[in-house]
C-alpha positions in Angstrom: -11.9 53.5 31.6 -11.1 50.2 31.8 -12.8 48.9 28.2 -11.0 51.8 26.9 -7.4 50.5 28.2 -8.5 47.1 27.0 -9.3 48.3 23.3 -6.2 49.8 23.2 -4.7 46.8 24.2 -6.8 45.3 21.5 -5.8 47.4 18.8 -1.6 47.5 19.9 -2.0 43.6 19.6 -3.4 43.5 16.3 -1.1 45.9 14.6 2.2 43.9 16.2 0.2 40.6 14.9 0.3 42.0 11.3 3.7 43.7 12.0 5.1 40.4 13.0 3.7 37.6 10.1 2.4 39.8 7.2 -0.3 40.4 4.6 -1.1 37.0 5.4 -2.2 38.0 8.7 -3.9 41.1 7.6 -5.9 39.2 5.1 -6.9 36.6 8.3 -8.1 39.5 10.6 -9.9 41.3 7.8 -11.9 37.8 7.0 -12.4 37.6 10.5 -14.0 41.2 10.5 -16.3 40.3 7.3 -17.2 37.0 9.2 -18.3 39.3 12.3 -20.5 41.5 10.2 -22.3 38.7 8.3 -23.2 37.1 11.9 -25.1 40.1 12.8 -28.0 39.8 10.2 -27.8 36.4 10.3 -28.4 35.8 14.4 -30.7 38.7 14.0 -32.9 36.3 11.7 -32.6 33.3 13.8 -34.3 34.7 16.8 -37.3 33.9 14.8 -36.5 30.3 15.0 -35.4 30.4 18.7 -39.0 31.9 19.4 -40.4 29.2 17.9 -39.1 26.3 19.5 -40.0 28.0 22.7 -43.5 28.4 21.6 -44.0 24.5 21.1 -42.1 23.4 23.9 -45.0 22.5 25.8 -45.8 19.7 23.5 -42.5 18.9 21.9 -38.9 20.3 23.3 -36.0 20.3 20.7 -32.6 20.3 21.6 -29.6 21.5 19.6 -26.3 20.4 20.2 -22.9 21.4 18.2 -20.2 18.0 17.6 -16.6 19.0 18.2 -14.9 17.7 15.5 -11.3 19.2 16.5 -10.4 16.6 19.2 -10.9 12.7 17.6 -11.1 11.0 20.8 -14.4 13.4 21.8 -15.5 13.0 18.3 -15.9 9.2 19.2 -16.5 8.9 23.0 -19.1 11.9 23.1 -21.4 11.1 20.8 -21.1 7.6 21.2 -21.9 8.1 24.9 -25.1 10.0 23.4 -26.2 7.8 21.9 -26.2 5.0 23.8 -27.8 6.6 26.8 -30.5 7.3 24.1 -31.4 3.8 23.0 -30.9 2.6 26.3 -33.4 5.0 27.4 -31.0 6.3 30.2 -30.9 10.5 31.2 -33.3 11.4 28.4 -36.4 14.0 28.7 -39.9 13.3 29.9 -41.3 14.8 27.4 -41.3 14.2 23.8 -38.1 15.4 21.9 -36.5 15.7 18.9 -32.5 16.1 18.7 -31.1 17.8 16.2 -26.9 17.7 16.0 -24.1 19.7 13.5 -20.9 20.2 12.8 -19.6 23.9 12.5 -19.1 24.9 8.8 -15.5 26.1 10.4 -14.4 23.0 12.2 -12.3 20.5 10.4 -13.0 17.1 10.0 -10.0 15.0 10.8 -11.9 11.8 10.0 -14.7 12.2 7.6 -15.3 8.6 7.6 -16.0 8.8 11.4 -18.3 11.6 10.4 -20.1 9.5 8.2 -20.8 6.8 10.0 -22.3 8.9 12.8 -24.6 10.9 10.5 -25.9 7.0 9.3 -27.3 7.0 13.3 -27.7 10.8 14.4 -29.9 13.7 13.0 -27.3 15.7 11.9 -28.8 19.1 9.8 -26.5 21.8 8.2 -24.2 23.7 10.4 -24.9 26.8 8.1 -28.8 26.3 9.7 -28.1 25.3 13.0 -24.7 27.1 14.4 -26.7 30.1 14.9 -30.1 29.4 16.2 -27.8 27.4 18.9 -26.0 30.4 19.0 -28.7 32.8 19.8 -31.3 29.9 22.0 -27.8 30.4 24.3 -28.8 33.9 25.0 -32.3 33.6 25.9 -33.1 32.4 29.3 -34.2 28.5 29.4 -31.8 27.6 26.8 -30.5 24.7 28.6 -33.6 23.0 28.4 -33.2 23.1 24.4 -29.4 22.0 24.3 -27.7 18.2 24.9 -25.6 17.8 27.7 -22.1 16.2 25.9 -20.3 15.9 28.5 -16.6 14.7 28.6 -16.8 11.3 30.6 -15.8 7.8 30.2 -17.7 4.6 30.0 -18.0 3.4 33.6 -21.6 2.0 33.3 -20.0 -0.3 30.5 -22.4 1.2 27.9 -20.6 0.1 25.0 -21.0 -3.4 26.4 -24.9 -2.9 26.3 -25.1 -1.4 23.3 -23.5 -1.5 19.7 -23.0 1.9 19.1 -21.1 1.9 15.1 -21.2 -0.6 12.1 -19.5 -1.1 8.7 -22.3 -1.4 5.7 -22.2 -4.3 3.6 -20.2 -2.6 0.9 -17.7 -1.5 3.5 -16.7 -4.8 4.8 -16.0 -5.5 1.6 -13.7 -2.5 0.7 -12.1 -3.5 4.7 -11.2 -6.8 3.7 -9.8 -6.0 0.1 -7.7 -3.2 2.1 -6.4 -5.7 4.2 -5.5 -7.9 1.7 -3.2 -5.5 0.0 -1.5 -4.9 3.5 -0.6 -9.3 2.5 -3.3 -10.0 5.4 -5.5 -13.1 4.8 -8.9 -13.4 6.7 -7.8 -15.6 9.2 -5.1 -13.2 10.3 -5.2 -11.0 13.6 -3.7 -7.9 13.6 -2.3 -5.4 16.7 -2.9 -1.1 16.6 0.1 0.5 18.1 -0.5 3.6 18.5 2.4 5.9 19.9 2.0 9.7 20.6 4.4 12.4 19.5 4.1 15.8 18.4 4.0 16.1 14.2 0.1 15.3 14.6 -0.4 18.6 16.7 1.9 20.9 14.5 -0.1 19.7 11.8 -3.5 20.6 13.4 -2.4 24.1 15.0 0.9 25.3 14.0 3.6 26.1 16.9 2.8 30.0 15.4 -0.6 30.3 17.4 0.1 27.8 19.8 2.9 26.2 22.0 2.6 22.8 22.1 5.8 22.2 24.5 3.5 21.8 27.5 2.0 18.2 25.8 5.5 16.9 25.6 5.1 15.0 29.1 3.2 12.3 26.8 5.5 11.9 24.0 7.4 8.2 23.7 9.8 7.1 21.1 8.6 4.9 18.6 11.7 2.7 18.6 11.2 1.4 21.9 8.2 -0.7 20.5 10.2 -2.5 18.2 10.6 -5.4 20.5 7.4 -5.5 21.6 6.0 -5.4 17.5 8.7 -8.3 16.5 7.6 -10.6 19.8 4.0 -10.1 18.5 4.9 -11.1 14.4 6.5 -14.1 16.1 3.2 -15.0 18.0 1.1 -14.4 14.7 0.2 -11.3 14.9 0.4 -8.3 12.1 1.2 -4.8 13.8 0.0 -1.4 12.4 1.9 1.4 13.6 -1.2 3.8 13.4 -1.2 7.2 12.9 -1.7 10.5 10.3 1.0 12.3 10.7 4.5 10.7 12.7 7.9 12.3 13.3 10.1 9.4 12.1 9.0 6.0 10.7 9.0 2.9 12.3 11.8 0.7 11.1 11.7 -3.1 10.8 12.6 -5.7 7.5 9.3 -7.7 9.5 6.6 -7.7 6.7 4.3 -8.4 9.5 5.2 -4.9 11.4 3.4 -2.3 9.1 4.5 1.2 9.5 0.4 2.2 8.3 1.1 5.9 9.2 3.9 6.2 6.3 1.9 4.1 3.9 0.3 5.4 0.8 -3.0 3.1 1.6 -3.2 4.9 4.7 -7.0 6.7 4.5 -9.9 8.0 7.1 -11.9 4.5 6.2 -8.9 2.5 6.8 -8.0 4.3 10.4 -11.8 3.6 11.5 -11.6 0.3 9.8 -8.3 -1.5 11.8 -9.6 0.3 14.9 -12.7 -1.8 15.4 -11.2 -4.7 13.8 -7.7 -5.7 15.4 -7.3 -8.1 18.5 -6.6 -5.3 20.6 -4.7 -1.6 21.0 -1.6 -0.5 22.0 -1.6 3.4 22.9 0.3 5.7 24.9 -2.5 7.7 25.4 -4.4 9.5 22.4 -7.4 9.7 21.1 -7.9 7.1 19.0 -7.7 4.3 21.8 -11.5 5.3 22.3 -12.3 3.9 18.8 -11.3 0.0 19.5 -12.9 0.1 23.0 -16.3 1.3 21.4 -16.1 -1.8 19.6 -15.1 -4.1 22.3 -11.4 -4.2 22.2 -9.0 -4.8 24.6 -6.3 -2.1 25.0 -3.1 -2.0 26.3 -2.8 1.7 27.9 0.4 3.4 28.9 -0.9 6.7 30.2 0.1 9.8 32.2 -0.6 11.3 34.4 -1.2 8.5 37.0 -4.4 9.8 38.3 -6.0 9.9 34.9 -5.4 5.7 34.6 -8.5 4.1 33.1 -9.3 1.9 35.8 -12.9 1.4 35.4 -13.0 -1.6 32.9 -11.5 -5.3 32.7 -10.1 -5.1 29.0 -7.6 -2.4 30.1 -4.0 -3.8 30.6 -2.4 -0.3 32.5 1.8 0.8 33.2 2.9 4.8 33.3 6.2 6.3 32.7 9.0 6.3 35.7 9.1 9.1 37.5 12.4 9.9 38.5 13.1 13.0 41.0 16.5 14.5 39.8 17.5 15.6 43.0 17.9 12.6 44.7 18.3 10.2 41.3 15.6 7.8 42.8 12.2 6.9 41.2 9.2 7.6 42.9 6.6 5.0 44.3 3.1 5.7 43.5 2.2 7.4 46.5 5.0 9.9 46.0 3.6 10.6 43.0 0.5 11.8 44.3 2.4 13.7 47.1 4.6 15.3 44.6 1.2 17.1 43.4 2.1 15.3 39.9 -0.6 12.7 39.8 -2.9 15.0 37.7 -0.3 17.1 36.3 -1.1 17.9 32.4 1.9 20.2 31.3 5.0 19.6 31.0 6.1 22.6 33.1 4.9 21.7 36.3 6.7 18.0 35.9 9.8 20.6 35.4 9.2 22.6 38.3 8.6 19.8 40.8 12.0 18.3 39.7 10.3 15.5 38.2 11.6 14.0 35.0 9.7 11.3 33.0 11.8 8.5 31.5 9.8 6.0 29.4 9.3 2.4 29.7 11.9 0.1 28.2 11.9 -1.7 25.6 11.7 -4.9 27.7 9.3 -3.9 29.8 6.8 -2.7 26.8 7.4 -5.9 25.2 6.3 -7.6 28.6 2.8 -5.5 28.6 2.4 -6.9 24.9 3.0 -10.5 26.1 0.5 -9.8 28.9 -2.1 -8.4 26.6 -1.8 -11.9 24.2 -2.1 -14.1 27.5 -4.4 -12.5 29.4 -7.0 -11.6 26.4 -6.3 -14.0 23.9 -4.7 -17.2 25.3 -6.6 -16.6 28.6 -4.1 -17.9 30.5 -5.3 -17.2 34.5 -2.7 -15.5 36.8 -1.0 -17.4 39.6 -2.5 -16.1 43.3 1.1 -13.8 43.9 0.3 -11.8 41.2 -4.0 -11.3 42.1 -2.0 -9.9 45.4 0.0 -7.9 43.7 -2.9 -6.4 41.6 -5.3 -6.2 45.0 -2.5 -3.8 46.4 -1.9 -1.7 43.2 -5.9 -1.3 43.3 -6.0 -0.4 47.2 -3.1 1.4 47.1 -4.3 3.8 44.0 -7.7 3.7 45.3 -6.5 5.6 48.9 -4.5 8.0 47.2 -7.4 8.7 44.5 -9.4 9.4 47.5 -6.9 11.5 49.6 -6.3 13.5 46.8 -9.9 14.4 46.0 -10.8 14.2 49.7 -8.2 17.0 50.3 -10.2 20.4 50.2 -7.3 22.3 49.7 -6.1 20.6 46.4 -7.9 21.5 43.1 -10.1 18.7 42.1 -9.2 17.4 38.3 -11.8 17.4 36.6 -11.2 14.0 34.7 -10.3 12.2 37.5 -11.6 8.3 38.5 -13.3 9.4 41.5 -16.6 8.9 41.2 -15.5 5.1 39.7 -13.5 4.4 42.0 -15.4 5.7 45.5 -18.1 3.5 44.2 -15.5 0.3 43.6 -15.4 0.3 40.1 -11.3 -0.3 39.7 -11.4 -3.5 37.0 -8.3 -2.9 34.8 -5.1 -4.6 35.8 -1.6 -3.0 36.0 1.1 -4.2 34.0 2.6 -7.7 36.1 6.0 -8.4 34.9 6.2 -4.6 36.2 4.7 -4.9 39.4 7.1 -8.0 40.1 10.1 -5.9 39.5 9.1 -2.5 40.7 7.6 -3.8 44.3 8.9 -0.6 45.4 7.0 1.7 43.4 3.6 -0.2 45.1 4.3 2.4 48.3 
């Protein structure tokens, strides 16, 4: 009775669907049917395959593993974890193995010069071969032995350190360096990737039609409050590319040195890989793409939220979130509140809402500050006078015991990103923004 009140459901849902948008939508369900009856044949063949591999296990296991593609900050951190675990020899099989990766024939690329680079190192194969022998090994018990664990981490063990994971060919240097040029860099010059999250980039990937993106708006900022912080960097030297594929609104400045690279007609996939690994450091708010200069060694300057997901593991993260202001009583909350608030982890928009919460960004100032900070402390190396270390020690305590409590507390959920396992084990490196610490002693509560 019941998978009959659910095909019904089924059906209702698909005829309001075509009802509602179209022959367009009819012709995407009807491709969808086709694309079901071709699988059958098709994963019907491939047990053949599947049979084999567990035939020769004994001597040689191979594992098959899909690469999401749809997510660029897993499309670098995943693999790159992968791989260094590999060559450094570190969670890998006893037995001898062979590794074979794809990417799904349906997936888009949103880098393809990212993808290139990674088939250079990995043993990618044709996702038309290997999408459904992984597809069918999945339903035959043991399959887990045959499949790579990708796991969504970060790199507390430093692996990146260890281990060069990407590289430019010859040939691309080359083309970098002539790019840069036309930008009116010389080869002497540093250069700065700001990188500021709103929401154009995720309209463009999914539209608002099949998905609602309002919950994500928790980690918008407005460009325009970087400004100050991109002209005190020109004055210092530095060049600024305001990175990105698709913005909202450009970044405005006469400063030939501030380059609004997401609006420019050079911008390309080589070029967003390129600047990545190559500037003096990042500035993010939090996207994907802050993965790419850390997997070449870069310092970044991170402005996350939620609080609990800070990346604290690693000394070339410069850290400061959004105030958190509770309407009710027009007072921001310290960081202990936060956590008591049940917003620390908080990754919709909604529940911010419902706890009364509003998010205000940083200022203008006080981003500016966190880009002075990021010159001194990682270029000039200038060394911080002892009331600032104590300042730091009790941002690091202080975050540490409410990381703890939080995860300690059985009858909260347990994120599943969160620093615990770093920090139980004393592994809290980045620093907190300074200047903000100094005039927000009352947030370190």
């Amino acid at each position: 009775m019941e998978i009959i009140i659910k095909t019904r459901a089924f059906i209702k849902k698909q005829i309001l669907d075509i009802k509602t948008y179209g022959i367009r939508e009819l012709l995407r369900k009807i491709l969808l049917l086709i694309e079901v009856l071709v699988r059958i044949p098709i994963d019907t063949i491939s047990i053949v395959p599947c049979l084999i591999i567990r035939l020769i296990s004994p001597w040689i296991v191979i594992r098959i593993q899909k690469v999401d593609t749809n997510n660029f900050g897993e499309f670098i951190l995943r693999p790159a974890l992968y791989y260094c675990k590999k060559k450094l020899k570190i969670d890998q099989p006893t037995k001898k193995y062979i590794d074979l990766l794809y990417i799904n024939h349906k997936d888009k690329l949103y880098n393809k010069q990212l993808a290139k680079m990674w088939k250079r190192k990995l043993n990618f194969l044709s996702g038309y071969l290997l999408d459904p022998i992984n597809r069918v090994n999945k339903l035959i018990p043991g399959w887990k032995n045959h499949a790579i664990s990708f796991i969504r981490e970060r790199d507390i063990d430093h692996l990146f350190e260890k281990y060069q994971v990407l590289d430019f060919t010859t040939e691309e240097e080359i083309y970098g360096k002539k790019m840069l040029s036309k930008f009116g860099l010389k080869d002497e010059d540093k250069f700065v990737c700001l990188l500021v999250r709103d929401g154009a980039y995720q309209l463009k990937k999914i539209s608002a039609r099949y998905r609602d993106w309002h919950y994500h708006d928790y980690r918008h900022t407005d460009i325009d409050k970087f400004i100050l912080a991109a002209e005190e960097l020109a004055k210092r030297g530095y060049y600024i590319f305001r990175m990105g594929v698709i913005v909202e609104k450009p970044f405005n400045s006469k400063n030939p040195k501030i380059i609004d690279y997401a609006n420019s007609n050079l911008r390309s996939d080589f070029m967003d890989i390129y600047l990545g690994a190559k500037c003096s450091f990042c500035i993010s708010t939090g996207s994907g793409f802050q993965d790419l200069p850390r997997l070449f060694r870069k310092p970044v300057a991170l402005m996350e939220i939620p609080l609990g997901s800070l990346y604290v593991h690693h000394e070339k993260f410069l850290l400061i979130t959004k105030h958190h202001i509770l309407k009710k009583e027009k007072r921001k909350l310290s960081l202990s509140e936060i956590f008591s608030h049940g917003v620390a982890y908080a990754k919709n928009t909604e529940i911010f809402e419902q706890k009364g919460i509003e998010l205000v960004d940083n200022t203008p100032d006080e981003i500016k500050d966190l880009a002075i900070e990021m010159v001194e402390n990682f270029e000039c190396k200038k060394k911080s006078n002892p009331e600032d270390e104590e300042l730091q020690e009790i941002f690091r305590s202080l975050y540490a015991f409410n990381v703890k409590r939080f995860n300690c507390n059985d009858s909260m959920p347990k994120p599943a990103d969160s620093n615990f396992a770093s920090i139980i084990n004393g592994q809290i490196k980045s620093r907190f923004s300074t200047k903000f610490l100094r005039e927000n002693k009352n947030w370190l509560r």
